[in-house]
C-alpha positions as CSV (number, residue, x, y, z in Angstrom):
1,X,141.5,99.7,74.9
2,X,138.2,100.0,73.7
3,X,137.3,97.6,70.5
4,X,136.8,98.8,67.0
5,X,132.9,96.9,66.7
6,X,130.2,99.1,67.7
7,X,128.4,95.9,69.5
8,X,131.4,95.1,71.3
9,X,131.7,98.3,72.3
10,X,128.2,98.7,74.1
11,X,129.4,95.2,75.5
12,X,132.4,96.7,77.4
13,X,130.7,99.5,78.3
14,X,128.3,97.8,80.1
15,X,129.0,98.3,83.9
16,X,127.6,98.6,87.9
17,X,125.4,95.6,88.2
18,X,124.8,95.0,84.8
19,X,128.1,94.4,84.0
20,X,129.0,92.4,87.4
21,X,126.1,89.9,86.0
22,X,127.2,90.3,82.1
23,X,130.5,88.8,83.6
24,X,129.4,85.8,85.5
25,X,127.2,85.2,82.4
26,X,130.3,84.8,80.5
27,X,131.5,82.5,83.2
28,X,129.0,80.3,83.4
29,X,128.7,79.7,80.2
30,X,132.0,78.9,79.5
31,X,131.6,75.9,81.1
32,X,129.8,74.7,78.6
33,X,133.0,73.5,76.9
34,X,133.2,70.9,79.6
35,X,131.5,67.5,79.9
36,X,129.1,66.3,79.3
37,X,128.5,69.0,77.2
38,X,132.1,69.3,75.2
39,X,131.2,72.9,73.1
40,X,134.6,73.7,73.1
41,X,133.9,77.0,70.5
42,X,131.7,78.3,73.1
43,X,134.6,78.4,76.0
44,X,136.7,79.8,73.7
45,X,134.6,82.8,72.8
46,X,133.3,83.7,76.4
47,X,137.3,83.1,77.6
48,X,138.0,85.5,74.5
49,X,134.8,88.4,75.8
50,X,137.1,88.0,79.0
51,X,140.0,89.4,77.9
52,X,138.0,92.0,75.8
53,X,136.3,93.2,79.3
54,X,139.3,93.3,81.0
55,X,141.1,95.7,78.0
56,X,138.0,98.2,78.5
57,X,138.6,98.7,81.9
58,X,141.5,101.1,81.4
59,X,139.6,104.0,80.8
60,X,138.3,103.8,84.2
61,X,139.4,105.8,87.4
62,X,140.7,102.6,88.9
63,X,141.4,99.9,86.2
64,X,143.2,97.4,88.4
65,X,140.2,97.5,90.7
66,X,138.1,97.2,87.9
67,X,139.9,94.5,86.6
68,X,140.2,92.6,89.6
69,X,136.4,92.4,90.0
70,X,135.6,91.5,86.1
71,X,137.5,88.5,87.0
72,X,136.2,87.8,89.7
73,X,132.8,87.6,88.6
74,X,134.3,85.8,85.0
75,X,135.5,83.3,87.5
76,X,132.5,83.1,90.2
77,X,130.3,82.0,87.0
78,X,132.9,79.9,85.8
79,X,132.7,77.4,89.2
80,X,129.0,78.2,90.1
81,X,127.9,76.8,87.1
82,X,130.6,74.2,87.2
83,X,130.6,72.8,90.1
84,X,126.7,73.3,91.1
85,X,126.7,69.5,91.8
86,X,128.4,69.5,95.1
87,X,125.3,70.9,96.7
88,X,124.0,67.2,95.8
89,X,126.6,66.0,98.7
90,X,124.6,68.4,101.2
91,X,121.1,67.3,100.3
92,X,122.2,63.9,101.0
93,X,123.6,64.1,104.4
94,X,120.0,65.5,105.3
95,X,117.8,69.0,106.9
96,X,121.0,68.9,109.3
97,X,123.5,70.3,106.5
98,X,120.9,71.6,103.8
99,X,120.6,74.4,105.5
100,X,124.3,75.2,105.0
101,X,124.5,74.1,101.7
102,X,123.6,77.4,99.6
103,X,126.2,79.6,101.9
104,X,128.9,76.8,101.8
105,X,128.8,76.4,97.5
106,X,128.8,80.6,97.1
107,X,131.6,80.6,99.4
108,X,133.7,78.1,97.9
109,X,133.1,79.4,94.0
110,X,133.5,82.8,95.7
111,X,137.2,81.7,97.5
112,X,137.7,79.8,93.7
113,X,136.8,83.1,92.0
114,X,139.5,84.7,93.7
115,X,142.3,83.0,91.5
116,X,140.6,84.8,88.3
117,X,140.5,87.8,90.2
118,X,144.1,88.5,90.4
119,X,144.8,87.2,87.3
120,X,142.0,90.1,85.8
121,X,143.9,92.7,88.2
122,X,147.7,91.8,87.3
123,X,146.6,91.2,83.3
124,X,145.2,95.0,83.4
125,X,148.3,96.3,85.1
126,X,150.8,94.9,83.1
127,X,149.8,95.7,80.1
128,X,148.3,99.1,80.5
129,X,146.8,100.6,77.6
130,X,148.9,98.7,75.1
131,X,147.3,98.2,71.8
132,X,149.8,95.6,71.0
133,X,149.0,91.9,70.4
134,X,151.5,90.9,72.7
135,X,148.5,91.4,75.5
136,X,147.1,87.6,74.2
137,X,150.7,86.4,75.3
138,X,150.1,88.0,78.9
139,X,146.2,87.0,79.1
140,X,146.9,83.5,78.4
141,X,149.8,83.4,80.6
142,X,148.8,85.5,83.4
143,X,145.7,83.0,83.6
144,X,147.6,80.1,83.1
145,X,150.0,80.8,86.2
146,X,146.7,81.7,88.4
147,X,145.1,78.1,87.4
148,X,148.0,76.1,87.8
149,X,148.4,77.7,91.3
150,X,144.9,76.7,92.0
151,X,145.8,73.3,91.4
152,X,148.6,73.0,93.9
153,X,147.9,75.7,96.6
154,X,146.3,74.7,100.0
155,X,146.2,71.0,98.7
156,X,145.0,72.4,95.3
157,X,141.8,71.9,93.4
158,X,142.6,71.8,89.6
159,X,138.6,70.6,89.0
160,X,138.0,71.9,85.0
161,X,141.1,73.2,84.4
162,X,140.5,74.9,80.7
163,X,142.0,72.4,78.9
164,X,139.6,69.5,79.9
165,X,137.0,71.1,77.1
166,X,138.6,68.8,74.7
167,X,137.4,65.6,75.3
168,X,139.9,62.7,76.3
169,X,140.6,60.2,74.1
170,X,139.5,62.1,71.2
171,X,142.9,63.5,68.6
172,X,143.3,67.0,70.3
173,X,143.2,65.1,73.7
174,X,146.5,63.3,73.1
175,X,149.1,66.0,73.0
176,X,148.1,65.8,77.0
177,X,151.3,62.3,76.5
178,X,153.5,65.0,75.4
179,X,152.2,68.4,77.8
180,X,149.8,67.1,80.1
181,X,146.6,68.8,80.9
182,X,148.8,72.2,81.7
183,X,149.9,72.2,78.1
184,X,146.6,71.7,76.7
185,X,145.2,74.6,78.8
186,X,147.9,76.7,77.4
187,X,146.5,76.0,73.5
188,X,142.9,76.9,74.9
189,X,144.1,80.2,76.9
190,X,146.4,81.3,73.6
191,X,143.2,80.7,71.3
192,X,141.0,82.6,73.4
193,X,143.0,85.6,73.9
194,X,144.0,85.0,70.0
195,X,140.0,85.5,69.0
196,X,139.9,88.3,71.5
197,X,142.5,90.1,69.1
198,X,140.5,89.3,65.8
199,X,137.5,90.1,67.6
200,X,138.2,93.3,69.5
201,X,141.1,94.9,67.0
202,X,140.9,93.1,63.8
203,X,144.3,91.5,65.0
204,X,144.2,87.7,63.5
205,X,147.6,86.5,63.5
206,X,147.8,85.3,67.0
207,X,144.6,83.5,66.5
208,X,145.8,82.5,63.0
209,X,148.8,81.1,65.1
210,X,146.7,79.3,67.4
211,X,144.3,78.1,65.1
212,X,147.5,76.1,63.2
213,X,149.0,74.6,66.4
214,X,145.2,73.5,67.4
215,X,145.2,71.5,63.5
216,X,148.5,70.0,64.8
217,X,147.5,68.7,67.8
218,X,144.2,67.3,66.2
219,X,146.7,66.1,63.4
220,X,149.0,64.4,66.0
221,X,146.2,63.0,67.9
222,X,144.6,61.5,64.8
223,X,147.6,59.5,63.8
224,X,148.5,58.1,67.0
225,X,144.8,56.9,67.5
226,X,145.1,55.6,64.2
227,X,148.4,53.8,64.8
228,X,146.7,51.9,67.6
229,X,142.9,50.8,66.6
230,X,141.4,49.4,69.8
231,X,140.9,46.2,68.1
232,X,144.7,46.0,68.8
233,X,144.6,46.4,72.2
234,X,147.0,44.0,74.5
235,X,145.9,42.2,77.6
236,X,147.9,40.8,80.7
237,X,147.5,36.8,80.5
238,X,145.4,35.5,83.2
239,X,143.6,38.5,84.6
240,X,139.5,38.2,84.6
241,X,138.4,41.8,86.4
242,X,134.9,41.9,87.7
243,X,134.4,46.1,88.2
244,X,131.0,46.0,90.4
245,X,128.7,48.5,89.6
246,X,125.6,48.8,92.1
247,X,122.8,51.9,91.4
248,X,122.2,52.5,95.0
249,X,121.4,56.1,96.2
250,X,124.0,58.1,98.5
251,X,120.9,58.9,100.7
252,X,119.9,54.8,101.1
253,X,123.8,54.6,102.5
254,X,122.7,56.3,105.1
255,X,120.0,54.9,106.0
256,X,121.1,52.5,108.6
257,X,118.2,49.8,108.3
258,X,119.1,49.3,104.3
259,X,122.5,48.2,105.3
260,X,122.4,44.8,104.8
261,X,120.0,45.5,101.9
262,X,122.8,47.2,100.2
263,X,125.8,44.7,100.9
264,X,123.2,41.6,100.2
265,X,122.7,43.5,96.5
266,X,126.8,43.8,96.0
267,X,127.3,40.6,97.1
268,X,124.9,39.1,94.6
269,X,126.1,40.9,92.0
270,X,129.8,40.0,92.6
271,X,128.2,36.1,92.9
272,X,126.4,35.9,89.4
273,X,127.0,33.9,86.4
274,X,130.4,33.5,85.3
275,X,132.0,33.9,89.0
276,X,134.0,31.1,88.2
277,X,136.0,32.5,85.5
278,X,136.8,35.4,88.0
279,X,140.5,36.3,89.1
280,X,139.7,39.6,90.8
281,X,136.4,41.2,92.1
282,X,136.9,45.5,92.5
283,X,134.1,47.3,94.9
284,X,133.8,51.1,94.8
285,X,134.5,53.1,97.7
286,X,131.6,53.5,99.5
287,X,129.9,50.5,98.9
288,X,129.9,49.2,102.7
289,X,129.6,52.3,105.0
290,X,131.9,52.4,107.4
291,X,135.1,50.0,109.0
292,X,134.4,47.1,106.9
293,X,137.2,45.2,107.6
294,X,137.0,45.1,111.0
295,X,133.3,43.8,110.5
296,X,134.0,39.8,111.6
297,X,130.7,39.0,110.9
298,X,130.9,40.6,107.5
299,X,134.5,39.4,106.6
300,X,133.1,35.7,107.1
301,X,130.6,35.9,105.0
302,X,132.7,37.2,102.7
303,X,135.4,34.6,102.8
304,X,132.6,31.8,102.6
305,X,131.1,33.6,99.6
306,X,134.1,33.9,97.5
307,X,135.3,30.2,98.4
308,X,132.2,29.0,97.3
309,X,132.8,28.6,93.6
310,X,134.4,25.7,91.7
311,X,137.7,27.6,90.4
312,X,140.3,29.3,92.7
313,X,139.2,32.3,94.7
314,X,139.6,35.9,93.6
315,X,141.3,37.9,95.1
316,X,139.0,40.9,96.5
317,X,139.5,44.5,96.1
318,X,138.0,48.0,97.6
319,X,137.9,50.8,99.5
320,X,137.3,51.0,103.1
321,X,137.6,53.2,106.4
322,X,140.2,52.0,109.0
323,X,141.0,53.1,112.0
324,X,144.6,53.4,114.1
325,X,145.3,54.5,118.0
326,X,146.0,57.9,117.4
327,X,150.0,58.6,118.1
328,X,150.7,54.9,118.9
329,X,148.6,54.6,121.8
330,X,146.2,51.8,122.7
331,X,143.1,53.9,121.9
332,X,143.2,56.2,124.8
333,X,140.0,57.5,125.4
334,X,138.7,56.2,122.5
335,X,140.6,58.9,120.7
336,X,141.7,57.1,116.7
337,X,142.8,58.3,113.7
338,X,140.8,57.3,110.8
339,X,142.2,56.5,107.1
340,X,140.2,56.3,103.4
341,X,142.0,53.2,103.1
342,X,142.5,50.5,99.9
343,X,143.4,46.8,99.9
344,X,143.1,43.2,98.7
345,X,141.9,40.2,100.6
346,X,142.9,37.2,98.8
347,X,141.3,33.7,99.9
348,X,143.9,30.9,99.3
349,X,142.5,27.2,99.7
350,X,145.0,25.8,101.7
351,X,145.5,28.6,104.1
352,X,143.7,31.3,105.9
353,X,142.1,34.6,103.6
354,X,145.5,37.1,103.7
355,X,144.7,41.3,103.5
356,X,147.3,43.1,101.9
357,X,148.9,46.3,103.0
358,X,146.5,49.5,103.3
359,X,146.8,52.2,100.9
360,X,145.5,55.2,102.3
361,X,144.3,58.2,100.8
362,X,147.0,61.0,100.6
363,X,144.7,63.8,99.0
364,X,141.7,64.3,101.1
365,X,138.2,66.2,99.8
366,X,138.2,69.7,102.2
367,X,135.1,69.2,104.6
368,X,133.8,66.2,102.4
369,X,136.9,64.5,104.3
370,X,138.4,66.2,107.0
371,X,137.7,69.5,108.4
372,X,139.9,72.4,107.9
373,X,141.2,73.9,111.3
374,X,142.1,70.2,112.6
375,X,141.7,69.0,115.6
376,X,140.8,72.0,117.1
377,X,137.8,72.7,115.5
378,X,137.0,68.8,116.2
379,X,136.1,70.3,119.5
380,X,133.2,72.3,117.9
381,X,131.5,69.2,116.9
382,X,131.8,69.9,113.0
383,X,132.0,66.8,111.3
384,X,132.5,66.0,107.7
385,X,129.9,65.4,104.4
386,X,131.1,61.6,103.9
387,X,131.0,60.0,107.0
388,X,130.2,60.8,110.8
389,X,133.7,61.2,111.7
390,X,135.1,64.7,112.5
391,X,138.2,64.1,110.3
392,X,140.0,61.7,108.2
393,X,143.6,61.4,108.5
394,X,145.6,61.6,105.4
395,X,148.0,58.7,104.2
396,X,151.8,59.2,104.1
397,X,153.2,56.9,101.8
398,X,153.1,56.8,98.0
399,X,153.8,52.9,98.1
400,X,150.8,51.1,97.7
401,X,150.1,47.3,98.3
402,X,150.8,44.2,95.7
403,X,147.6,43.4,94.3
404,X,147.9,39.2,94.6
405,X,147.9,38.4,90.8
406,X,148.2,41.9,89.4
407,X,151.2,44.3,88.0
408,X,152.3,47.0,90.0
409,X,149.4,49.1,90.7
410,X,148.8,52.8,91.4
411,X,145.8,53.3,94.2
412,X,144.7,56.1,93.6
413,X,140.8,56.7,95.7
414,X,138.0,59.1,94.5
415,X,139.2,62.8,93.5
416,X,143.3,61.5,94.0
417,X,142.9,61.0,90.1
418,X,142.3,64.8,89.5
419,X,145.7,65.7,90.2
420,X,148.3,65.6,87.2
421,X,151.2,64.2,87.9
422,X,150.2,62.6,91.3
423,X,150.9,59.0,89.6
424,X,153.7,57.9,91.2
425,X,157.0,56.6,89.3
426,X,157.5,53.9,92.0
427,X,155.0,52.0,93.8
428,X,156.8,49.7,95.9
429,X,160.1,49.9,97.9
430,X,161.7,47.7,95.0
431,X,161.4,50.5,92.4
432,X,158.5,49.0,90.8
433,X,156.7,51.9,88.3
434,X,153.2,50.9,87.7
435,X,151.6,49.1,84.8
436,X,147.8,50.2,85.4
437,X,146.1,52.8,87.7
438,X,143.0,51.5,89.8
439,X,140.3,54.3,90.6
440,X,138.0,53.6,93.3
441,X,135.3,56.1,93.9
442,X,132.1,57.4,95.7
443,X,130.1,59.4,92.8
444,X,126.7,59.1,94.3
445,X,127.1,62.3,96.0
446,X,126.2,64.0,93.4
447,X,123.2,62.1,91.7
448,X,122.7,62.6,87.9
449,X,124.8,65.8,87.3
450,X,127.5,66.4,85.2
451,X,129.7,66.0,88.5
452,X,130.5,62.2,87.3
453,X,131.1,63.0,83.9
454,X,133.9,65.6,84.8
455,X,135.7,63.4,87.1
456,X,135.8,60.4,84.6
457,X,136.9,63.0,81.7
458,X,140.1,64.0,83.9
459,X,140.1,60.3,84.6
460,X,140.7,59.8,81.0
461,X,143.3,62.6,80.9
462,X,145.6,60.7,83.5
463,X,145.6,57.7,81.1
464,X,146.4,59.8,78.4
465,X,149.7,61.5,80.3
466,X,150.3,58.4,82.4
467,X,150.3,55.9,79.5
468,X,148.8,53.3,81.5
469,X,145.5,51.8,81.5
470,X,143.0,52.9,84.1
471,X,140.2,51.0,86.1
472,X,137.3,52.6,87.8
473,X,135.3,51.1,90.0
474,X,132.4,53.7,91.0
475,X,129.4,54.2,93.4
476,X,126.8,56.4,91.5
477,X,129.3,57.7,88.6
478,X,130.7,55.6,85.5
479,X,132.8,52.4,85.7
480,X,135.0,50.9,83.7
481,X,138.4,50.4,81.6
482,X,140.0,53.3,79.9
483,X,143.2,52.0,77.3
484,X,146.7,54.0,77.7
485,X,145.0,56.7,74.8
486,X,142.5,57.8,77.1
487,X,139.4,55.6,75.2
488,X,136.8,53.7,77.2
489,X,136.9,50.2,76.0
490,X,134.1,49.3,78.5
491,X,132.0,51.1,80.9
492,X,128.4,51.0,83.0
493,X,127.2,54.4,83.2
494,X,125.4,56.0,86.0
495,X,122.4,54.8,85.7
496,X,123.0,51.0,85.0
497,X,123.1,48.4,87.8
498,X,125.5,45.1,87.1
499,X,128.5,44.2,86.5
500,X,131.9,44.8,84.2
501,X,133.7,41.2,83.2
502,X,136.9,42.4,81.4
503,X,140.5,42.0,80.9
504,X,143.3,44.3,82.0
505,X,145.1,46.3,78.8
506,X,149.1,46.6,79.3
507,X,150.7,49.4,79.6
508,X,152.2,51.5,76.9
509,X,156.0,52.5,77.1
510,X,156.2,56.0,79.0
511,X,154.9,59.1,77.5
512,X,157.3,62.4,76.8
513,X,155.2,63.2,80.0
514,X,155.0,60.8,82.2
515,X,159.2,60.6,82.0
516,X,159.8,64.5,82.3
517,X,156.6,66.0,84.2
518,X,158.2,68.3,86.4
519,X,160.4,69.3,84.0
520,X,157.5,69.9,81.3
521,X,155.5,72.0,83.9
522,X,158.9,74.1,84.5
523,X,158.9,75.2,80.9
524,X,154.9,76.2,81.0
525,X,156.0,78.6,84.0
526,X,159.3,79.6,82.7
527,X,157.1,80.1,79.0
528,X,154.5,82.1,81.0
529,X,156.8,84.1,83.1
530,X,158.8,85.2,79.8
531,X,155.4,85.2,78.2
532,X,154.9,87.9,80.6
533,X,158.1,89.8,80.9
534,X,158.2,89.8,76.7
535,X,154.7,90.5,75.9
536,X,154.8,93.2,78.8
537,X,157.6,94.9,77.0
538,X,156.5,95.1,73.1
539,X,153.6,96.6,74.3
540,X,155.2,99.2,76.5
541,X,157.5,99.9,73.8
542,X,154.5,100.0,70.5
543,X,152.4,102.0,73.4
544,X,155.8,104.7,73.0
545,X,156.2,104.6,69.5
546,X,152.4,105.5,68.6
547,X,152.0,108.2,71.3
C-alpha cells in the first residue's frame, strides 16, 4: 500500500542499498526518544516511517522477504545507535579485546535486529495489501509480542524497550503502577502506527485515539504527582544511608598497582565528616576488584575503620566476588565456582563484626559475566569483560539477606534492575515482601555515554511499577534515592566524586502492578494476539469488499 503524499511516496520507493541505509537511519534515530535525550515526537515518527516502509513492500516480488529485511535494518539502527556504549566495556579491558570489539557490537545489534525482523516479515504477511486501519492494531501488536520476547528469551535483554522514551517520574511515566513498562510500550507502538495512518492514508482516528489515551495518562500521572509533593515524602525512623560515590576510571581498576590507591580513596570518603551520624555505609559493585571478603588484611582494616568513630558502627554494605568448591568439593584442583555476590558486615561493640547471608546475582551480563557455551568453552581460554574469571555462576535463590537495621530488602546487582517484574513478592523464607529495592552497580564501563542514563531511567521505572523506593549505589554511573513515583530526591551524577547522606523513603502500598504483574502482562499478549487475529480480519474482509 503505497501512500497518498508524493514525498512519502519517493520515501518508500527508495530501495537496494539506499533503502537498507534509509532504514537503519530511521532506527537510529529513533533512539533519540531515549535518555538522555527524551525527544519522544521523534521516536514516534521514525516508529511511524516504519510501518509506512513495511506497507510499500507489497508491491514487491517477495514482500515478506522484503519486509523481513526493512526490519531488520529499522531494528540494527535502532540498537547500534542505542547501545554504542558497550564498546566502552572492550576499550577498557585493553589491545587484548579491542580488537574484538567492533565484530562483537555489530553482531550483537545484528542477533538484536533479528527480533524486528520477524516482526517486519509477519506484520507484511498478515495483513497483505489491506488498506484498512486495522494494520496499526497488527503493527503495534506484532511489534509488541517481538519486544516482549526479547525481554525474556535466552535470559532476555529488554534494554530500551519503546516505552522508556517517556521519562520516569514525569506524569505519562506513572501509568507504568498500573501497566508496567509493557503497557507503556503499547501506548508508544499504537501512536506510532496511529501517525503512520494520518501520515501515509489520511487515516486519523487511530491516532486521534491514541493521542486521547496519551492526554490520559499525562492526566493520571499529573494528579498522582500532585497528590504526593516530594515535600511530603515519609522516612523510616532511624536510618542515616551514606550511598558512596567515587569517580574512579574502569581502566584504573585494572590497573593492579592503583589498588590500594582506589580502596584508600573509598575508605576516606566513607570516613568524612558526619560518620558519626551514620547507620549504614552502601559501596557500588566494583569498587574493590576482586574477592574482597576473603581479603583478611582488608577486612581488618575495615572493621578498625568503621569502629573508630564515637557512635555505634554502621553496618556495611556492597557488592563483591565470592568463591565456592565447585559441586561441594574441597576445591579440587583448584576448580571454584564464582558468584556476583551482596552482603552486610555489621560491627557490633561487644562482639565480633557478623556478615550476613550472600545474595548472589541471578541474572548475569552475556560475556560481560559468564561466557555462553559453559564450561566447555572455559577450555578455550575465553574469559569474560568484568573480571579475569572464565565464568560467573548465577545465584539460585530469590531470598536475599536481612540488612542489620533495615526493612526487607530486594538485592537486586547491576543490570538485575532492567527486568520488569524481577522484584520479588517475598524476600525472606518468612514471607516478608520488600519495603525498598537496593541497586548496586558497576557503570564505569561505559565512561560518559548515555549507557548510565538508560539504566538509571529503567531504574526509575521499577520504582514506579514496584511502588517502593530505590537506592543506587554506582561505580561511574548516577547514585542516589529514587521515591515510590519514580523521582530522584537525591543523586551524584557521573561526574561527581563524594558522598550521598540521606534517609530512606517508605514504601507506598502496592501498585495495580506490582499485585497482578503476570496477570497484567497476560492481557498485553492476549490484547496483542486478538489485536492480531481482529485487525487481521477487517482488513481481509474491507480488502474483499473494495476489490
Amino acid at each position: 500500500m503505497k501512500p497518498e503524499n508524493n514525498l512519502l511516496k519517493r520515501f518508500v520507493d527508495l530501495g537496494g542499498w539506499r533503502g537498507f541505509v534509509m532504514n537503519i537511519a530511521l532506527g537510529g534515530f529513533a533512539v533519540l526518544g531515549h535518555a538522555p535525550f527524551y525527544i519522544w515526537p521523534v521516536t514516534l515518527v521514525c516508529l511511524a516511517l516504519f510501518m509506512i516502509r513495511l506497507d510499500g513492500v507489497q508491491g514487491c516480488t517477495h514482500p515478506v522477504k522484503a519486509g523481513f529485511w526493512a526490519g531488520f535494518g529499522v531494528g540494527f539502527g535502532y540498537f547500534l545507535f542505542g547501545l554504542y556504549w558497550i564498546g566502552s566495556a572492550f576499550l577498557a579491558r585493553g589491545s587484548g579485546y579491542t580488537v574484538i570489539m567492533p565484530f562483537a557490537i555489530l553482531a550483537f545489534c545484528a542477533a538484536l535486529a533479528l527480533f524486528w525482523a520477524v516482526a517486519g516479515a509477519v506484520y507484511v504477511k498478515l495483513v497483505g495489501r489491506s488498506v484498512s486501519a486495522w494494520r496499526a492494531g497488527v503493527f503495534a501488536s506484532v511489534l509488541f509480542l517481538t519486544e516482549f520476547v526479547r525481554g525474556h528469551v535466552l535470559g532476555g535483554f529488554p534494554w530500551n524497550i519503546p516505552g522508556y522514551i517517556f521519562a520516569a517520574g514525569h506524569p505519562v511515566s506513572q501509568i507504568a503502577s498500573l501497566v508496567g513498562i509493557y503497557g507503556v510500550s503499547v501506548l508508544v507502538l499504537f501512536l506510532s502506527a496511529g501517525l503512520a495512518l494520518g501520515l501515509g492514508q489520511r487515516k486519523f482516528v487511530p491516532f486521534a485515539l491514541g493521542l486521547v489515551v496519551l492526554a490520559s495518562a499525562f492526566g493520571y500521572g499529573s494528579l498522582r504527582l500532585k497528590a504526593a509533593p516530594i515535600e511530603n515524602t515519609q522516612y523510616v525512623d532511624g536510618v542515616k544511608l551514606r550511598i558512596v560515590h567515587a569517580k574512579i576510571s574502569q581502566k584504573d581498576k585494572f590497573d593492579s598497582d592503583k589498588y590500594v590507591q582506589i580502596v584508600d580513596h573509598y575508605f576516606r570518603l566513607s570516613m568524612g565528616e558526619g560518620f558519626d551520624d551514620i547507620t549504614h555505609i552502601i559501596w557500588p559493585e566494583g569498587a574493590v576488584p576482586g574477592l574482597m571478603f576473603e581479603d583478611p588484611g582488608l577486612m581488618q582494616v575495615l572493621e578498625e575503620l568503621m569502629r573508630s568513630g564515637g557512635g555505634e558502627p554502621p553496618v556495611f554494605i556492597t557488592q563483591t566476588l565470592r568463591s565456592q568448591p565447585r559441586d561441594g568439593h574441597a576445591g579440587v584442583l583448584g576448580k571454584f565456582d564464582y558468584y556476583n555476590a551482596a552482603a552486610a558486615i555489621s560491627f557490633p561493640r561487644e562482639a565480633p563484626a557478623q556478615i550476613s547471608r550472600f545474595y548472589d546475582k541471578r541474572k548475569l551480563v552475556p560475556f560481560g559475566e559468564f561466557v555462553p557455551g559453559g564450561r566447555l568453552v572455559e577450555k578455550l581460554g575465553i574469559k569474560s569483560l568484568s573480571t579475569a574469571l572464565a565464568s560467573i555462576t548465577p545465584g539460585k535463590s530469590k531470598y536475599v539477606p536481612i540488612l542489620p537495621g533495615l526493612p526487607p530488602v530486594s538485592i537486586q546487582i547491576c543490570y538485575e534492575i532492567i527486568f520488569p517484574g524481577f522484584t520479588p513478592q517475598t524476600v525472606s523464607d518468612a514471607g516478608q515482601a520488600p519495603e525498598w529495592i537496593l541497586n548496586v552497580s558497576n557503570d564505569s564501563w561505559y565512561g560518559d555515554s548515555a549507557g548510565p542514563y538508560q539504566h538509571i531511567n529503567q531504574a526509575r521505572y521499577r520504582a514506579i511499577e514496584q511502588g517502593l523506593p530505590v537506592v543506587r549505589s554506582t561505580s561511574g554511573g548516577i547514585s542516589g534515592v529514587i521515591d515510590s513515583y519514580g523521582r530522584q530526591l537525591a543523586y551524584k551524577n557521573l561526574d561527581e566524586d563524594g558522598v550521598l547522606d540521606t534517609a530512606l523513603p517508605r514504601p507506598l502500598a502496592k501498585t495495580v502492578y506490582s499485585r497482578a504483574t503476570n496477570f497484567i502482562i497476560f492481557l498485553l499478549i492476549a490484547w496483542a494476539l486478538i489485536g492480531c487475529y481482529v485487525g487481521v480480519r477487517r482488513s481481509r474482509q474491507l480488502h474483499l469488499a473494495y476489490r
